[in-house]
N, CA, C and O atoms as a Tripos MOL2 file, in Angstrom:
@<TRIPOS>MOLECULE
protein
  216   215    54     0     0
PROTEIN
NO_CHARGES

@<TRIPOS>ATOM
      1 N         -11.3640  122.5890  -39.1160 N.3       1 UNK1
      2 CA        -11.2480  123.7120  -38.1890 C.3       1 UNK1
      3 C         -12.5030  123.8260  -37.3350 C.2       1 UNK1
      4 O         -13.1110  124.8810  -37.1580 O.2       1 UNK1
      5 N         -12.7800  122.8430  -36.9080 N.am      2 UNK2
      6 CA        -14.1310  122.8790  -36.0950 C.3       2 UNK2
      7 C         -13.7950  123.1630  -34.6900 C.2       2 UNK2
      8 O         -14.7750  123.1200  -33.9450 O.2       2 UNK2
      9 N         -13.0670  123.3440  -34.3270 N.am      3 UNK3
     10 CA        -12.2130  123.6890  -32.7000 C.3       3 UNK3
     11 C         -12.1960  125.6850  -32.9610 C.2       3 UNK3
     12 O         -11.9370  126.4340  -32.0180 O.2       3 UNK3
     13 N         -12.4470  126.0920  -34.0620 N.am      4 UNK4
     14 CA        -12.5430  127.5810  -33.8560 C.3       4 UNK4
     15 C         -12.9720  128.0010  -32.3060 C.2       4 UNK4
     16 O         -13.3500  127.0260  -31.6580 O.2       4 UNK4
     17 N         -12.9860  129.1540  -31.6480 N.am      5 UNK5
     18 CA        -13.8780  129.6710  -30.9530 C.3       5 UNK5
     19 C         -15.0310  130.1230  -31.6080 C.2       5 UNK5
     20 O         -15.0660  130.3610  -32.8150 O.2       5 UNK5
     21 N         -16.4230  130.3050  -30.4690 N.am      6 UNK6
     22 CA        -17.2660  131.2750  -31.2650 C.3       6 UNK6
     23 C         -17.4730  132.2800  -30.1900 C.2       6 UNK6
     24 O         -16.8770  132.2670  -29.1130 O.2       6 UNK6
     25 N         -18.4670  133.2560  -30.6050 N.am      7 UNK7
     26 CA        -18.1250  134.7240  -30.0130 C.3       7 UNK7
     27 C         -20.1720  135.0270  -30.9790 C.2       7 UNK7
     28 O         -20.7250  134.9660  -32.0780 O.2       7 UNK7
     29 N         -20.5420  135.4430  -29.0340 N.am      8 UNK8
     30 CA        -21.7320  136.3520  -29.3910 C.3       8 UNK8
     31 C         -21.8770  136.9870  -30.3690 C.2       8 UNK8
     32 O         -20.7770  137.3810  -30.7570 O.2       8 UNK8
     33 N         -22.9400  137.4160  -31.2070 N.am      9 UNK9
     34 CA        -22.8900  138.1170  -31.6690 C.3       9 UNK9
     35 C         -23.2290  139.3880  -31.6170 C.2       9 UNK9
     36 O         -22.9400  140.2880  -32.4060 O.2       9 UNK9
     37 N         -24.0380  139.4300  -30.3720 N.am     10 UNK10
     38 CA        -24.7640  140.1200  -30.0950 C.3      10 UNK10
     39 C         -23.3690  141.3590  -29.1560 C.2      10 UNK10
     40 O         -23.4150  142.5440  -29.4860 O.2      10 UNK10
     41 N         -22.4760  141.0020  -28.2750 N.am     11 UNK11
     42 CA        -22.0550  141.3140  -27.2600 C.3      11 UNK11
     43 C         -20.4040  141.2300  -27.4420 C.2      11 UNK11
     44 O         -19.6320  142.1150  -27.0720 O.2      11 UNK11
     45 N         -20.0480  140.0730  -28.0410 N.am     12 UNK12
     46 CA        -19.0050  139.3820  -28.4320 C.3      12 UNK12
     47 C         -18.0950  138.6580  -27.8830 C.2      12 UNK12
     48 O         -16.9700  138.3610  -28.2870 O.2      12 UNK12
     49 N         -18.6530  138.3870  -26.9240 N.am     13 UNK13
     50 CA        -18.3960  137.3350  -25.5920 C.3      13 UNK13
     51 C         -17.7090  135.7530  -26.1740 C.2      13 UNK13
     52 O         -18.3420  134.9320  -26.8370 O.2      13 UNK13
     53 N         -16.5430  135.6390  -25.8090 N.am     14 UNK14
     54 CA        -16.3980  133.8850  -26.6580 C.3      14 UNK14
     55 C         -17.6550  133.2440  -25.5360 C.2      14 UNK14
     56 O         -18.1880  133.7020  -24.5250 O.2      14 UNK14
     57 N         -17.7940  131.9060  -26.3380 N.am     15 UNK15
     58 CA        -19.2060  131.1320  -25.7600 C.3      15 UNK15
     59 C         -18.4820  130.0150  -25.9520 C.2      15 UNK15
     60 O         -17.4280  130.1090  -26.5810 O.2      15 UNK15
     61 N         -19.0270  128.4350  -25.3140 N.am     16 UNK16
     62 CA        -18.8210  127.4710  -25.4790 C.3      16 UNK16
     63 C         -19.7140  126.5870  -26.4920 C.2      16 UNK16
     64 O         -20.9450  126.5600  -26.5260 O.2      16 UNK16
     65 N         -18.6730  125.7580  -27.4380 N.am     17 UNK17
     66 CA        -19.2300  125.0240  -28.2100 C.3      17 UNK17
     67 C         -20.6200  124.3720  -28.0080 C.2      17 UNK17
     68 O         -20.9990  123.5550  -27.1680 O.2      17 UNK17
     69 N         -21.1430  124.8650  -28.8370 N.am     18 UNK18
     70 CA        -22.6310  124.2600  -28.4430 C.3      18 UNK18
     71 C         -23.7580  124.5240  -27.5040 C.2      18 UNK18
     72 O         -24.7010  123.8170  -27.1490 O.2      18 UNK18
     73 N         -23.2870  126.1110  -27.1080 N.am     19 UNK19
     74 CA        -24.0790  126.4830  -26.0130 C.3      19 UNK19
     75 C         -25.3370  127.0470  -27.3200 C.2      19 UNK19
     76 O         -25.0450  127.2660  -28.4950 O.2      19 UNK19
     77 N         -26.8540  127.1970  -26.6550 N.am     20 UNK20
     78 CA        -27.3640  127.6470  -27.1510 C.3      20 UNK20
     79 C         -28.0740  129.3670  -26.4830 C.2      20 UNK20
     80 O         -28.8700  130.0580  -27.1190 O.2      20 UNK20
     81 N         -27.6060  129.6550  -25.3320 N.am     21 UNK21
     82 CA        -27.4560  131.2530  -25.2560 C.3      21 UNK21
     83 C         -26.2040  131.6390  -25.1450 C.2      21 UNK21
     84 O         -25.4620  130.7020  -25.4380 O.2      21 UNK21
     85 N         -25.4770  132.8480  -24.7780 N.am     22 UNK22
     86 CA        -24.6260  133.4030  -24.8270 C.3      22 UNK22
     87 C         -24.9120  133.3580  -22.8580 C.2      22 UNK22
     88 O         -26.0520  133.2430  -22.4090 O.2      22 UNK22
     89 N         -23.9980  133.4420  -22.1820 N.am     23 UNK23
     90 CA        -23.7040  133.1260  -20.5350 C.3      23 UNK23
     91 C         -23.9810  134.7730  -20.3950 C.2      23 UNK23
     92 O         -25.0390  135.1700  -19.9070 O.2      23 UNK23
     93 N         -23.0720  135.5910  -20.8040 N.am     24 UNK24
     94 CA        -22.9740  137.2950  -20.6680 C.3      24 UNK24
     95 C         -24.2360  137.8880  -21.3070 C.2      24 UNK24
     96 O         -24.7530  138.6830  -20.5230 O.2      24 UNK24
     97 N         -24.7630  137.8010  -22.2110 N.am     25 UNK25
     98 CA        -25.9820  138.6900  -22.2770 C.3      25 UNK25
     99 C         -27.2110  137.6900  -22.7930 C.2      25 UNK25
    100 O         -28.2320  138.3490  -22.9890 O.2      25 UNK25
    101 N         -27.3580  136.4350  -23.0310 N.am     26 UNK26
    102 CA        -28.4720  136.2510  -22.6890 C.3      26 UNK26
    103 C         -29.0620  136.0000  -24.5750 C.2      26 UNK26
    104 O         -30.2250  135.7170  -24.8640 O.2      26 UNK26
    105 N         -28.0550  136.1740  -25.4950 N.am     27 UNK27
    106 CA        -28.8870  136.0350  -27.0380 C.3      27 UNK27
    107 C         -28.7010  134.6760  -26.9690 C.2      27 UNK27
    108 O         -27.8640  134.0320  -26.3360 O.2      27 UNK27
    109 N         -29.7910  134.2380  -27.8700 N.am     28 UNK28
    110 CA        -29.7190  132.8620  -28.6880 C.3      28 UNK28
    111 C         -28.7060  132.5040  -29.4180 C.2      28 UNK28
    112 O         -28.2670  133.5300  -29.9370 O.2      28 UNK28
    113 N         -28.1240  131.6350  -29.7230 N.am     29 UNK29
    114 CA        -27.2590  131.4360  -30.7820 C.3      29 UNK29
    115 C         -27.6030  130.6870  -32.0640 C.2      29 UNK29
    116 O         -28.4250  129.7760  -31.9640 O.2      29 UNK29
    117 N         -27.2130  130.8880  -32.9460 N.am     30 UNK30
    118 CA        -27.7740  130.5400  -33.8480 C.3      30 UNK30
    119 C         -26.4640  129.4070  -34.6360 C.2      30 UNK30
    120 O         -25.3010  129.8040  -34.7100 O.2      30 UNK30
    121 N         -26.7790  128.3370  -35.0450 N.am     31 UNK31
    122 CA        -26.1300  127.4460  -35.2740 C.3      31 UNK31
    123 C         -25.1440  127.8220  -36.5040 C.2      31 UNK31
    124 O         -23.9160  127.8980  -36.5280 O.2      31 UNK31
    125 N         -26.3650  128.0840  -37.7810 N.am     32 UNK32
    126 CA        -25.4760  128.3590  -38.6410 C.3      32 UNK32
    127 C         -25.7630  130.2500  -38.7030 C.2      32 UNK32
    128 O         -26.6050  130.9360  -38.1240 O.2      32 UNK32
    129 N         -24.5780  130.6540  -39.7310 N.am     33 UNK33
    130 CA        -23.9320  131.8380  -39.7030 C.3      33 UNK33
    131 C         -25.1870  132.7910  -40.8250 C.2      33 UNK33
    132 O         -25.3440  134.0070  -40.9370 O.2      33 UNK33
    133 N         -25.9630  131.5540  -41.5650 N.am     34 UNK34
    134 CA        -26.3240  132.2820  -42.7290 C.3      34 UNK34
    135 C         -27.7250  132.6860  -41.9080 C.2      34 UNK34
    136 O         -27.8430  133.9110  -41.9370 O.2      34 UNK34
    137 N         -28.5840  132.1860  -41.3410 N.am     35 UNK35
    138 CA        -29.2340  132.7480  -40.3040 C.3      35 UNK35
    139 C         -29.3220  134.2050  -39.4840 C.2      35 UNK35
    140 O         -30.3240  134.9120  -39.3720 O.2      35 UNK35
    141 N         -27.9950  134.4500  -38.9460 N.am     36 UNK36
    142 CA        -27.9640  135.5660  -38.3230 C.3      36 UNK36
    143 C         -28.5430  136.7320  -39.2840 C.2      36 UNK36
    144 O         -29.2620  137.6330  -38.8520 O.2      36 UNK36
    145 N         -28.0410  136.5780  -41.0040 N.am     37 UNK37
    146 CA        -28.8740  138.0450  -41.9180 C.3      37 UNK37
    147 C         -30.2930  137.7480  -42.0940 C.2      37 UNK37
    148 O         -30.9700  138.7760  -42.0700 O.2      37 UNK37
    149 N         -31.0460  136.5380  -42.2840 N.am     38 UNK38
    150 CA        -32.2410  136.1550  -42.4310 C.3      38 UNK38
    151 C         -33.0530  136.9680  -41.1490 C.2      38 UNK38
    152 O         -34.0960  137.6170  -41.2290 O.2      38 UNK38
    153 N         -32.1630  136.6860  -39.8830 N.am     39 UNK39
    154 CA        -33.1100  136.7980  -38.9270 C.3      39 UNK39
    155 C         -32.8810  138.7750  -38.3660 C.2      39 UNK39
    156 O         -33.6920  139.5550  -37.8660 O.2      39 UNK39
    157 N         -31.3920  138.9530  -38.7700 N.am     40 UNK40
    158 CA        -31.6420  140.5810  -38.8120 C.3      40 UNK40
    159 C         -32.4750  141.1310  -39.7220 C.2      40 UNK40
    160 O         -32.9060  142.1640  -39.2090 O.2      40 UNK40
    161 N         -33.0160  140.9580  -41.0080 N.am     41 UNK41
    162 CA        -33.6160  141.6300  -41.7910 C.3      41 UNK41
    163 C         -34.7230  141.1550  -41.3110 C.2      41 UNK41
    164 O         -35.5020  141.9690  -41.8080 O.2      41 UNK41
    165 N         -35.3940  140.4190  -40.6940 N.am     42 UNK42
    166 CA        -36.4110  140.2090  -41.0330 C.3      42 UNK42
    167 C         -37.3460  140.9460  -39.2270 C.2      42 UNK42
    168 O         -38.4550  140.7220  -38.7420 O.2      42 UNK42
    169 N         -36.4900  141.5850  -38.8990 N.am     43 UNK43
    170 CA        -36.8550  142.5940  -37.2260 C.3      43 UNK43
    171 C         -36.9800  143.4390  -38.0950 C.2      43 UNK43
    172 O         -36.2590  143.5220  -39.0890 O.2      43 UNK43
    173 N         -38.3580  144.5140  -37.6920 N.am     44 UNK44
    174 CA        -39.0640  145.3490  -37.7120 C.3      44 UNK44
    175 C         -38.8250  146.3870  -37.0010 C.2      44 UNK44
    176 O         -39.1220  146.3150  -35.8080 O.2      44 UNK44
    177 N         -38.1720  147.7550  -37.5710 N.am     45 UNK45
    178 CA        -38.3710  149.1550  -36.0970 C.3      45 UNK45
    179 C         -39.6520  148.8590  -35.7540 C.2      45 UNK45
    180 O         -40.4620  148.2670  -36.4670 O.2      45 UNK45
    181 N         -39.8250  149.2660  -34.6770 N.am     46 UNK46
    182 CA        -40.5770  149.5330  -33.9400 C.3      46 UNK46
    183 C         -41.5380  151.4710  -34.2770 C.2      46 UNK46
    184 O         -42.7230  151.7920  -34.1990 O.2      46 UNK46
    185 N         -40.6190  152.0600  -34.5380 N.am     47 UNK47
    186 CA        -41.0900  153.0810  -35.2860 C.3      47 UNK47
    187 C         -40.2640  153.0500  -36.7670 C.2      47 UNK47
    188 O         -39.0630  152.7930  -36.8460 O.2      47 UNK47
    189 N         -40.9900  153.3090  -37.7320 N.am     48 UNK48
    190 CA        -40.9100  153.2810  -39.2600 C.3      48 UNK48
    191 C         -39.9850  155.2890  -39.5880 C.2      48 UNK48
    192 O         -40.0980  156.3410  -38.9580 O.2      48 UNK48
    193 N         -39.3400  154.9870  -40.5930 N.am     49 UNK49
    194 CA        -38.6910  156.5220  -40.9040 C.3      49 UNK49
    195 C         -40.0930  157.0470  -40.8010 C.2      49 UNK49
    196 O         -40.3630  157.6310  -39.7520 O.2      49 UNK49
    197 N         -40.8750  156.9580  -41.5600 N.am     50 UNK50
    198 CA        -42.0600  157.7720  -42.0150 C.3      50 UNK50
    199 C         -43.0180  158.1450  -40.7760 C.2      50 UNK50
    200 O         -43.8780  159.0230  -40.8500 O.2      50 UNK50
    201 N         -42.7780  157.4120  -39.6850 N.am     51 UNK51
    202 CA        -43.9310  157.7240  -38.7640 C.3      51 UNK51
    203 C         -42.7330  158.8010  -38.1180 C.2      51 UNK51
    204 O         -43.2450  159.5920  -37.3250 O.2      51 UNK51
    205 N         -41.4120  158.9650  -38.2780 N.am     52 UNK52
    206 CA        -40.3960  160.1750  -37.3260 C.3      52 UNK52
    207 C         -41.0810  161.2810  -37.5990 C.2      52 UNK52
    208 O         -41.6190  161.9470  -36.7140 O.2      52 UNK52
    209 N         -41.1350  161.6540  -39.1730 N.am     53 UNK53
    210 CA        -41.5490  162.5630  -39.8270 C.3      53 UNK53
    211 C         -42.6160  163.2260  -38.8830 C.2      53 UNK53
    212 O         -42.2950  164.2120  -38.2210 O.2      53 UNK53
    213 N         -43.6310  162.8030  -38.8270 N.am     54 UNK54
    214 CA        -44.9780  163.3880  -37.8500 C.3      54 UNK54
    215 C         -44.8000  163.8930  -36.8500 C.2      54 UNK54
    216 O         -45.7540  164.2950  -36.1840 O.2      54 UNK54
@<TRIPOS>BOND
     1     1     2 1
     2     2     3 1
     3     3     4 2
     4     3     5 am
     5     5     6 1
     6     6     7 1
     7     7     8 2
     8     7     9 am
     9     9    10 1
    10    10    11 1
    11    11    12 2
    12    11    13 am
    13    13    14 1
    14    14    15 1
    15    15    16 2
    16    15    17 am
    17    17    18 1
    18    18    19 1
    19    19    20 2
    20    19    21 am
    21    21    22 1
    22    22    23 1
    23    23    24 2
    24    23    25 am
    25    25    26 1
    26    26    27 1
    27    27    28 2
    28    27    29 am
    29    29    30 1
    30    30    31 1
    31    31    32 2
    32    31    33 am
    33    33    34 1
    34    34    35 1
    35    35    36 2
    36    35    37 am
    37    37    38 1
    38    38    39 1
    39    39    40 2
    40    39    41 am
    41    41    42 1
    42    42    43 1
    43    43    44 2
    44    43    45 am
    45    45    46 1
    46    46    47 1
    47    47    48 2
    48    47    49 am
    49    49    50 1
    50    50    51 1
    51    51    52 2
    52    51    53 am
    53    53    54 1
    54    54    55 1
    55    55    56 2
    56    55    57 am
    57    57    58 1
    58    58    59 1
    59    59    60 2
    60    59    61 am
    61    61    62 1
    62    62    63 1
    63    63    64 2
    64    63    65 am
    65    65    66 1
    66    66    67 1
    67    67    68 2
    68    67    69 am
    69    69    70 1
    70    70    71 1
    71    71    72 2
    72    71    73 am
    73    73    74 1
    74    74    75 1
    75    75    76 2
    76    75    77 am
    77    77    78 1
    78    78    79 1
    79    79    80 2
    80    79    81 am
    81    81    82 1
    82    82    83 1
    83    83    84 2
    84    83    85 am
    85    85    86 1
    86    86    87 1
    87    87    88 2
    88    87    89 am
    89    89    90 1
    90    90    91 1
    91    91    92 2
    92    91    93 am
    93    93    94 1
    94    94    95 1
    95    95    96 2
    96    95    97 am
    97    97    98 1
    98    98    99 1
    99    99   100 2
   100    99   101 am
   101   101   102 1
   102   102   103 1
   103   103   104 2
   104   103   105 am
   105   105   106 1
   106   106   107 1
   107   107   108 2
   108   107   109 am
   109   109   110 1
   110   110   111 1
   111   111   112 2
   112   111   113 am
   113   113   114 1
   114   114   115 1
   115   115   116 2
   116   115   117 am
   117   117   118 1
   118   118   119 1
   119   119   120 2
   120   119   121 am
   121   121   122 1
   122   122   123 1
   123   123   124 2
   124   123   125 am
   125   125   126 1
   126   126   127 1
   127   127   128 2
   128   127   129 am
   129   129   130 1
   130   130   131 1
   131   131   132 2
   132   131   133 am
   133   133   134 1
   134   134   135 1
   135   135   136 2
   136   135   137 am
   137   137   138 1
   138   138   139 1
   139   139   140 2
   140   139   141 am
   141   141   142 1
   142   142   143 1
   143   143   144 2
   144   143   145 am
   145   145   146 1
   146   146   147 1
   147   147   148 2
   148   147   149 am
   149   149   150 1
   150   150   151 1
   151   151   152 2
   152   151   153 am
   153   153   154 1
   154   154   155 1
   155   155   156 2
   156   155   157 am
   157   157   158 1
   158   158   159 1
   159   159   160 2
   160   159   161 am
   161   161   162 1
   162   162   163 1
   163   163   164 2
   164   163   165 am
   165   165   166 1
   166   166   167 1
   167   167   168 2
   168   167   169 am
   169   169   170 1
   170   170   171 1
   171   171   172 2
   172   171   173 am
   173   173   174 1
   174   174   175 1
   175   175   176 2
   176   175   177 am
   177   177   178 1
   178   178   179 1
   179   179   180 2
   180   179   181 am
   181   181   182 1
   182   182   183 1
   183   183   184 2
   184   183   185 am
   185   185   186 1
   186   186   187 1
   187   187   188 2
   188   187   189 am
   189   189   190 1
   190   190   191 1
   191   191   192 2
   192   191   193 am
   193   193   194 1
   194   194   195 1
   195   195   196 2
   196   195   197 am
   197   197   198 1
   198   198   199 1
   199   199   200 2
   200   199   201 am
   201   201   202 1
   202   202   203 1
   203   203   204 2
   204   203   205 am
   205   205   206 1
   206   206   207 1
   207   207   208 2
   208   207   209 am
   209   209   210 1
   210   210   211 1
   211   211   212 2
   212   211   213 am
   213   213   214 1
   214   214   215 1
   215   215   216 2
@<TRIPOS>SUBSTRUCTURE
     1 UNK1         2 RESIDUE 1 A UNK
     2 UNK2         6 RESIDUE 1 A UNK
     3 UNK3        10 RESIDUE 1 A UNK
     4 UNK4        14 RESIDUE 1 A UNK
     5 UNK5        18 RESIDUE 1 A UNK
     6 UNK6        22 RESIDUE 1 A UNK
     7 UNK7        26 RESIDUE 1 A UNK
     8 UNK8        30 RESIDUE 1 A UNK
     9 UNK9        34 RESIDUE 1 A UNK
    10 UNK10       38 RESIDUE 1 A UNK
    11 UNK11       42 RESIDUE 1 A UNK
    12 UNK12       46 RESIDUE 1 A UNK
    13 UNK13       50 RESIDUE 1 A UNK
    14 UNK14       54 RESIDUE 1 A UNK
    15 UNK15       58 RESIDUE 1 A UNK
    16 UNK16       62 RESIDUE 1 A UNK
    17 UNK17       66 RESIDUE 1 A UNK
    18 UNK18       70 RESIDUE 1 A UNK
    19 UNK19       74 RESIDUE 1 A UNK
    20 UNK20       78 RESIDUE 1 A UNK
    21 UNK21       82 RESIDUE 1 A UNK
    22 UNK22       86 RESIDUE 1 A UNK
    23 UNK23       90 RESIDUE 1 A UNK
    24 UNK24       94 RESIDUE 1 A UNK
    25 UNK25       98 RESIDUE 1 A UNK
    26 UNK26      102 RESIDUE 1 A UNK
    27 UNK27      106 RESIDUE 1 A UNK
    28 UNK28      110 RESIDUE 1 A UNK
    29 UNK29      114 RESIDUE 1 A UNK
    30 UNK30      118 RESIDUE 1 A UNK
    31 UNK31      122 RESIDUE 1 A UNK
    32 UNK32      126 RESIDUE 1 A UNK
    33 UNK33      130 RESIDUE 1 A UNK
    34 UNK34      134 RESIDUE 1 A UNK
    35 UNK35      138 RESIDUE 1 A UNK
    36 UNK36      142 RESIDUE 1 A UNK
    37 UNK37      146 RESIDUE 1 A UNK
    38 UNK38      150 RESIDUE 1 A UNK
    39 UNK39      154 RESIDUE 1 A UNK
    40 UNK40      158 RESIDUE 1 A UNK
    41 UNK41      162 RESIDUE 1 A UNK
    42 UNK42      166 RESIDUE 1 A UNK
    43 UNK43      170 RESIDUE 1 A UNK
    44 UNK44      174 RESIDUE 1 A UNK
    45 UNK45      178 RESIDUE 1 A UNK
    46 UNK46      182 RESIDUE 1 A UNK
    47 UNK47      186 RESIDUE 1 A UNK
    48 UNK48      190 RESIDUE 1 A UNK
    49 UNK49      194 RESIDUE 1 A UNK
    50 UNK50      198 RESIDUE 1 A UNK
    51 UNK51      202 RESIDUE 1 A UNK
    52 UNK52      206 RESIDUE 1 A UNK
    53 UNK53      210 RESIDUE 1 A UNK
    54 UNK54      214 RESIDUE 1 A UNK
């Protein structure tokens, strides 16, 4: 099943095989799937719960 479509993830735009941005908004793509949680957990807020507090 390697003929799937794929689809931004960011936006959800189908993309072409093997593109490495997305045409409509511009994310990277990431080859494999297990990546995409590695690389969400590992972004930082920009402000922390604890600094709202103040």
């Amino acid at each position: 099943m390697e003929n799937q479509p794929t689809f931004c993830p960011n936006c959800g735009k189908e993309i072409e095989a093997g593109s490495v941005f997305c045409t409509n908004c511009g994310t990277k793509m990431e080859n494999q799937p297990a990546n995409e949680t590695s690389t969400a957990n590992s972004v930082k807020p920009f402000v922390t719960e604890e600094q709202r507090k103040f």
